[in-house]
C-alpha positions as CSV (number, residue, x, y, z in Angstrom):
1,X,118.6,112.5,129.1
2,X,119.8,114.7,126.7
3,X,116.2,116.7,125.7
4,X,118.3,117.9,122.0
5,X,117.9,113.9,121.0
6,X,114.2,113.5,121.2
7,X,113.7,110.4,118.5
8,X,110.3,112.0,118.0
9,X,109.8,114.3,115.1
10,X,107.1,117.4,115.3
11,X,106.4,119.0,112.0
12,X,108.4,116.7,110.3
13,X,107.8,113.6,108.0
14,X,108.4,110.2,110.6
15,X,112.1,108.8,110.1
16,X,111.7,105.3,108.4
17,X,112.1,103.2,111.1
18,X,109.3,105.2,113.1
19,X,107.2,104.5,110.5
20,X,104.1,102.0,111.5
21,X,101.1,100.7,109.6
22,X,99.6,101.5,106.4
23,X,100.2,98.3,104.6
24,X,97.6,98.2,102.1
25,X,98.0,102.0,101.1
26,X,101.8,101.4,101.3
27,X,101.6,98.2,98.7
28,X,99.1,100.6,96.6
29,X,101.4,103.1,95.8
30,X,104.5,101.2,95.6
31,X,102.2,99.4,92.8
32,X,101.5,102.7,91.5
33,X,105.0,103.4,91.4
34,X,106.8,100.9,89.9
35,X,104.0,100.3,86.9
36,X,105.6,103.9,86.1
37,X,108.7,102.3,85.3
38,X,106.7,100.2,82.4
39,X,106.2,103.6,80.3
40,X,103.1,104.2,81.9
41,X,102.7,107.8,83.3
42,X,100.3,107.0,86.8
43,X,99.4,109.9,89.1
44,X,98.1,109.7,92.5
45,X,96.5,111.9,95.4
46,X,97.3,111.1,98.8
47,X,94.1,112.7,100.5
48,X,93.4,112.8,104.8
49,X,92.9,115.6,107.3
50,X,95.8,117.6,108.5
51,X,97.8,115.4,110.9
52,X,97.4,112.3,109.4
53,X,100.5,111.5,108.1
54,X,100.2,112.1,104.5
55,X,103.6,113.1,103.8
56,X,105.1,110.5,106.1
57,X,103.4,107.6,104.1
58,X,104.8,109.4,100.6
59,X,108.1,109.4,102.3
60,X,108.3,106.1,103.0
61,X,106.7,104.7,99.4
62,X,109.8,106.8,98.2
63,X,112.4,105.5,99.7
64,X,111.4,102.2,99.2
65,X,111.1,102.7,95.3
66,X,114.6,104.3,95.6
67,X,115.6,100.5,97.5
68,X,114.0,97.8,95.7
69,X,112.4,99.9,92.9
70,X,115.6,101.2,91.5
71,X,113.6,104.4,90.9
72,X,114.9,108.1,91.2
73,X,112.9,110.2,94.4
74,X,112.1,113.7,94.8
75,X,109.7,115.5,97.3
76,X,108.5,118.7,96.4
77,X,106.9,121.0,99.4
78,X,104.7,123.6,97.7
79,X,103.6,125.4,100.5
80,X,104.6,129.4,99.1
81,X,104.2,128.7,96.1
82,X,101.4,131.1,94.5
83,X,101.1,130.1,91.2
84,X,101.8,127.5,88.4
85,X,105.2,129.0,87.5
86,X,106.3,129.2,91.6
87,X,105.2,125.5,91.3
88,X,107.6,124.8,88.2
89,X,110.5,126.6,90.4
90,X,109.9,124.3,93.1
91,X,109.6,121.1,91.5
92,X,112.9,121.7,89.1
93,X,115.1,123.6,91.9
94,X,114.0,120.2,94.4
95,X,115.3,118.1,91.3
96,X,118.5,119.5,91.2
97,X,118.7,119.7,95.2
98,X,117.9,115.7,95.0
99,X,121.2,114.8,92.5
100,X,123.4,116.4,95.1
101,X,125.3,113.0,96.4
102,X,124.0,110.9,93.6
103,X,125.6,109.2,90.9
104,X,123.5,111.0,88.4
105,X,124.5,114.2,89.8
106,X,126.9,115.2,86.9
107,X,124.1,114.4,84.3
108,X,121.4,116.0,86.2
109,X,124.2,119.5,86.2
110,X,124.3,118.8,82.6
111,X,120.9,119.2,82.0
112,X,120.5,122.6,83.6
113,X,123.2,124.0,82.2
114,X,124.2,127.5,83.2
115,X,121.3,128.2,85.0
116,X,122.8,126.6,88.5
117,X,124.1,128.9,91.0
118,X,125.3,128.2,93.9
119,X,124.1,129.4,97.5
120,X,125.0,129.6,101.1
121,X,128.0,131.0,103.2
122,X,129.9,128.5,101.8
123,X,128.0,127.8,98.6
124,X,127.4,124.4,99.5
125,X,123.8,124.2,98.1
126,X,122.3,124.7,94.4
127,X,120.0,126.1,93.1
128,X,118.4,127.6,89.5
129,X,118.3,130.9,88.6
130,X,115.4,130.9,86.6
131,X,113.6,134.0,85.3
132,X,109.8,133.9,84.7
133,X,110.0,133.1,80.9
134,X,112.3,130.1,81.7
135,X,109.3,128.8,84.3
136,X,106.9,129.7,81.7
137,X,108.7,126.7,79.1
138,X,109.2,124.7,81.5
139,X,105.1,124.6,82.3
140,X,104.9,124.6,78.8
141,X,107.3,121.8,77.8
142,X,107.0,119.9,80.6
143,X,106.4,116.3,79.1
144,X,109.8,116.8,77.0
145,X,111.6,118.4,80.2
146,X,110.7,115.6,82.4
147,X,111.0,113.0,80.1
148,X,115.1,114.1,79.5
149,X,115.6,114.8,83.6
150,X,114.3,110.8,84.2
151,X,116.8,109.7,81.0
152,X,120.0,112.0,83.2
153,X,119.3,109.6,86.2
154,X,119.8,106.3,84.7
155,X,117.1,105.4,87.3
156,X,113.7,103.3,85.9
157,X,111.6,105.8,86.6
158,X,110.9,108.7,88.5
159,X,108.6,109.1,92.0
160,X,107.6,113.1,92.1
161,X,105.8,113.7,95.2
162,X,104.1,117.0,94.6
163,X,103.2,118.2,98.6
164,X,100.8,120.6,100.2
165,X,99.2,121.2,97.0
166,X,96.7,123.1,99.2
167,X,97.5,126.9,98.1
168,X,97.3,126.4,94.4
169,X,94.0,124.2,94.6
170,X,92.0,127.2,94.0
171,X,93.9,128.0,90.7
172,X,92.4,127.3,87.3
173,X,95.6,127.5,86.0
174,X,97.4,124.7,88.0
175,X,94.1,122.3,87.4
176,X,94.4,123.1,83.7
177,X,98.1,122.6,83.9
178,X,97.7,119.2,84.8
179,X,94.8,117.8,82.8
180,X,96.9,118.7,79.8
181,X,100.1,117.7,81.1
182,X,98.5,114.0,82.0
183,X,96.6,114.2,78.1
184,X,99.6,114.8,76.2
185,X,102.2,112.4,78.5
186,X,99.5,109.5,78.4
187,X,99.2,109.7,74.6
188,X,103.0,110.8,73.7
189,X,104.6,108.3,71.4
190,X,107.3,108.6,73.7
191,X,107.5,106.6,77.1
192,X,106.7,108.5,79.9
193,X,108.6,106.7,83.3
194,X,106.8,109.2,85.5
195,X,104.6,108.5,88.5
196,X,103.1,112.0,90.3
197,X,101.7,111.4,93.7
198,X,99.8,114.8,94.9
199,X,99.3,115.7,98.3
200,X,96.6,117.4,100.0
201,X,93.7,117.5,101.9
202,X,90.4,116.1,100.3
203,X,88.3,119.5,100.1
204,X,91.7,120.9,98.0
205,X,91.2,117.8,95.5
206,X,87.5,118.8,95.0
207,X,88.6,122.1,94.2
208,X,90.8,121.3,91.3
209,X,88.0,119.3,89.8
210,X,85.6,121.9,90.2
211,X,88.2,124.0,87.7
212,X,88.9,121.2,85.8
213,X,85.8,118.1,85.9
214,X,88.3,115.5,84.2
215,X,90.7,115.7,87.3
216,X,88.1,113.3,89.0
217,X,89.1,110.6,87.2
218,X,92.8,111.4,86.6
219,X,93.5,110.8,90.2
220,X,93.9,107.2,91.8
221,X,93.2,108.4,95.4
222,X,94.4,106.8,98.4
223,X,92.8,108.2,101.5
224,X,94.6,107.9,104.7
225,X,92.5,107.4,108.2
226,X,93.4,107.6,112.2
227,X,96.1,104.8,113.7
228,X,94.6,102.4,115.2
229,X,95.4,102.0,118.8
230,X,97.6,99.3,118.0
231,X,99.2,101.2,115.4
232,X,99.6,103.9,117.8
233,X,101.0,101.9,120.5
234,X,103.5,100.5,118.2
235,X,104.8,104.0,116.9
236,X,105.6,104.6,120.8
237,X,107.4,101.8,121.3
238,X,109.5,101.8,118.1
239,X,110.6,105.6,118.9
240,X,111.3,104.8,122.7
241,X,113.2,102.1,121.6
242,X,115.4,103.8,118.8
243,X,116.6,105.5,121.3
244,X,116.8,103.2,124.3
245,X,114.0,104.1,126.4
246,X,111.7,102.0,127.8
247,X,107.8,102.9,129.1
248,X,105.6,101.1,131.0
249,X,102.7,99.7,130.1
250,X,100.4,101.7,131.7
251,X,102.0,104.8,131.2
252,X,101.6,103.8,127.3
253,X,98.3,103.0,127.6
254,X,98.2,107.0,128.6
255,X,99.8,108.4,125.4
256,X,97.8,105.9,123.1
257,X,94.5,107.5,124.8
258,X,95.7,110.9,124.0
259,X,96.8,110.4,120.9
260,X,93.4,109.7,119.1
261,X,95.3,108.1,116.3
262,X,96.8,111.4,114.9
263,X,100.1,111.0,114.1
264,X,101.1,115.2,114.3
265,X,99.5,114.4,117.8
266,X,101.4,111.7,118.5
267,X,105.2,113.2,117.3
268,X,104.4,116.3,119.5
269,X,103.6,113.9,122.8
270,X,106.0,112.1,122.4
271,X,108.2,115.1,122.2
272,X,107.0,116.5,125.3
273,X,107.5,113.5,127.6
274,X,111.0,113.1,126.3
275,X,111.9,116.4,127.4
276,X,110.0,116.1,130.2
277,X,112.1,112.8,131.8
278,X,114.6,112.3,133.7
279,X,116.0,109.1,132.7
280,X,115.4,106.4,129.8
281,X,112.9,105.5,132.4
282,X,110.2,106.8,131.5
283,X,107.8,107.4,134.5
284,X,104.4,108.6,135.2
285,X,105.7,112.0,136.0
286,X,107.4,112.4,132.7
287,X,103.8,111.7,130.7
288,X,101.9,113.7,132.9
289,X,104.1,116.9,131.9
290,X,104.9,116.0,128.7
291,X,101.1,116.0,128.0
292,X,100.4,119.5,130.4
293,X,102.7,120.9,128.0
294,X,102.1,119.0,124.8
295,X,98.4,120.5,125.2
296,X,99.8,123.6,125.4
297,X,102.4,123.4,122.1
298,X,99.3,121.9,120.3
299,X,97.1,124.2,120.9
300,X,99.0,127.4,119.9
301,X,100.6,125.4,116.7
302,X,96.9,123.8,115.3
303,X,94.7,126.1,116.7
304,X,93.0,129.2,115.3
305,X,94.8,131.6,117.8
306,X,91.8,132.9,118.6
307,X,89.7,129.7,119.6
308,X,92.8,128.7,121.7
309,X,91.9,131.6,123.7
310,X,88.5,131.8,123.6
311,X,88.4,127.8,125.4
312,X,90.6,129.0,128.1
313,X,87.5,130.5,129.5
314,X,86.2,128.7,132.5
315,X,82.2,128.4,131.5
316,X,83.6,127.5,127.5
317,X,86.4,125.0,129.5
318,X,83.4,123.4,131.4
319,X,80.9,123.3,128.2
320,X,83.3,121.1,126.4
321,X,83.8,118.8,129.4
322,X,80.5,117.9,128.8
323,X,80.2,118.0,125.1
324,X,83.1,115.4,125.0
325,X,82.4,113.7,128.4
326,X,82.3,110.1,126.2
327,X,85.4,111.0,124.3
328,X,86.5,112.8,121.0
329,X,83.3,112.9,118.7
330,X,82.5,114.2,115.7
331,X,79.2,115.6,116.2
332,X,76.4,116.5,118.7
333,X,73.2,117.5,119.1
334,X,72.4,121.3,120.6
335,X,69.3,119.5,123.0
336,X,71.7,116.1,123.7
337,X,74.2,118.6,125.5
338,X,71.7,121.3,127.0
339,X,70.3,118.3,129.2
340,X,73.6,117.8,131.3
341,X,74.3,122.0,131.6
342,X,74.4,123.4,134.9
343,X,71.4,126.9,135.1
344,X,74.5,129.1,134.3
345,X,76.1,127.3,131.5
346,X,72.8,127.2,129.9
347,X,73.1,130.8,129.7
348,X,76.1,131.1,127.3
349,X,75.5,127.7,125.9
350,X,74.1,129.5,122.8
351,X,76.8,132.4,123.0
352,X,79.7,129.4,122.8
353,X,78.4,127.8,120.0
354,X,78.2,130.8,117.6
355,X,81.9,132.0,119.0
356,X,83.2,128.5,117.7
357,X,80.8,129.0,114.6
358,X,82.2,132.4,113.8
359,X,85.9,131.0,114.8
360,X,85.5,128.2,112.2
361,X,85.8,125.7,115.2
362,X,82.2,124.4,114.9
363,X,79.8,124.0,111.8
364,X,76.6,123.2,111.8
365,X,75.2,119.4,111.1
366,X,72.8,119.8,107.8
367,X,72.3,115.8,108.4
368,X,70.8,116.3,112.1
369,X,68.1,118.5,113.6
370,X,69.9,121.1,116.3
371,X,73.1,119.3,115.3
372,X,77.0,120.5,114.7
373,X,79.7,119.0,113.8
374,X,83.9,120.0,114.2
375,X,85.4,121.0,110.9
376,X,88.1,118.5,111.3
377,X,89.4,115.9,113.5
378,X,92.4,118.1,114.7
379,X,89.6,120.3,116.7
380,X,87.8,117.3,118.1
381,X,90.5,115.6,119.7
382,X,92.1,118.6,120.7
383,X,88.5,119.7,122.9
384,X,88.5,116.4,124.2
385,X,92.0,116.2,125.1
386,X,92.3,119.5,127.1
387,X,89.5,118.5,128.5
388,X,90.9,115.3,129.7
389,X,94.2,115.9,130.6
390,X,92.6,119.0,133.1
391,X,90.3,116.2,134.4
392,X,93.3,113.9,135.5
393,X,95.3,116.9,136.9
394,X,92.5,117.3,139.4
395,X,92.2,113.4,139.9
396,X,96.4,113.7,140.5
397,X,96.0,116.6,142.6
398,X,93.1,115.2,144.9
């Protein structure tokens, strides 16, 4: 076992044929899509918590608009970017980055002109050297820009998947940016073969349209939820089996419990108990380790440092046994809990719950009486998997 050729991908979007479920978004935007290549400028937001898979699902629509769509593909990361003109370096730098290999290449050079350079030890990769005045027309001139760019691919359209528009939700200027840009491409005489598929979490998407009201009904949204535990189990299998390795039923059963449906939860288990075994086998030792140290990697990568700390406390540790004793959950109720607290625990009950407040880990339930709720899922299944797996180590150990 060769721990370098893990088939399992943390932190990054799920190779194609990883990829499980998601049908009906899938068919929505490739629908989306390919009614871009009519003329018809579409735009999308691909909403979910963090871990869900969002930029796995855009992956996939894209490459199969690429297939059997004979459209033209880029993916934008944004993540960095601080304003509407680091978001115009992004987008046009990616598009150039995404002709390398193509057959449009040439064209795509063409249309840049002289502002390529090229970069690297070897100057192997390209990129545009593009002062702030230049970023300015292109945020200004967009329509016309993009509109030439698509005609230099001799593709039907183009898919531009904007990613982790998180950092610039909070700017007027990118909301404005994009009412007008989708105004004066929906009513431009000339055909538009665009579609824009945004990416973000849902709380970012309510921020644009509180700069910009229209944005509500600009966006087709697709919201992506949890695997299902088929789903789940079907995503372990496929990767075991892409790379030969074959796991037990039971032991799968294991890693699907875990998993809560997260895919970021999922890629990182999976991870671990590759590295962890010892042959293609893989055993019960293997899933027990991968997940000790799985919790671990999770923890310090998702967490709020400081609440990854703050729950290695033993009384904290013991409090969240019992506040997920039935399983991840989404909310409780301050009385529901005290009645299964121990004299001492009761003591700090109130001291934990305004630590995880104050950490952003816990917020408090304005639909219930006494009640609080986690901030996202990442945080629930997290408590109730450390919680778990520390559980069955003491089972194991008995």
């Amino acid at each position: 076992m060769d721990p370098g050729l893990s088939p399992f991908r943390p932190g990054l979007p799920a190779p194609v044929e990883c990829f499980v479920g998601r049908q009906h978004e899938i068919g929505r935007l490739y629908q989306m899509s390919r009614a871009s290549t009519q003329g018809r400028l579409t735009v999308g937001f691909i909403s979910g918590e963090r871990g869900i898979g969002k930029s796995s699902l855009a992956s996939f629509v894209r490459r199969r608009c690429e297939r059997e769509g004979a459209m033209a593909g880029c993916h934008v990361f944004l993540g960095g970017a601080q304003d509407l003109n680091g978001m115009m370096r992004k987008t046009f730098d990616q598009l150039l980055k995404e002709s390398i290999g193509q057959s449009w290449h040439e064209k795509a050079t063409e249309f840049f002109g002289n502002r390529i350079r090229s970069v690297g030890l070897f100057g192997i990769t390209l990129e545009l050297d593009l002062q702030e005045k230049d970023l300015s027309d292109l945020a200004q001139n967009f329509g016309p820009s993009i509109r030439e760019f698509i005609k230099k691919t001799d593709k039907q359209g183009l898919l531009l998947i904007l990613d982790d528009i998180n950092g610039l939700a909070d700017s007027g200027q990118v909301a404005h940016w994009l009412k007008s840009t989708v105004d004066e491409l929906s009513i431009s005489q000339s055909e538009t073969r665009l579609c824009i598929l945004i990416i973000g979490l849902e709380d970012r998407r309510q921020a644009l349209i509180q700069h910009q009201e229209s944005l509500a009904r600009v966006f087709s949204v697709v919201n992506i939820d949890a695997w299902s535990k088929d789903e789940t189990r079907e995503f372990y299998k496929k990767t075991f089996a892409s790379a030969g390795a074959r796991i037990s039923t039971r032991n799968l059963e294991s890693l699907v419990g875990y998993t809560g449906g997260l895919p970021v939860f999922a890629h990182e288990l999976g991870d671990s108990v590759w590295r962890m075994a010892k042959t293609l086998e893989i055993d019960k030792h293997a899933v027990i380790n991968g997940i000790t140290d799985a919790a671990e990697i999770i923890g310090r990568k998702f967490l709020d440092q400081q609440v990854f700390y703050a729950i290695r406390s033993e009384q904290y540790r013991s409090i969240l046994k019992k506040v997920m004793s039935d399983g991840p959950i989404d909310q409780f109720r301050r009385s529901d809990i005290v009645k299964n607290l121990t004299a001492e625990e009761i003591k700090v009950f109130d001291n934990f719950l305004q630590r995880m407040k104050k950490l952003g880990a816990l917020m408090q339930d304005p639909t219930i009486r006494g009640g609080y709720q986690f901030p996202n899922r990442l945080y629930s299944l997290y408590f109730a998997f450390v919680c778990s797996y520390k559980s069955s180590d003491q089972k194991d150990n008995d």
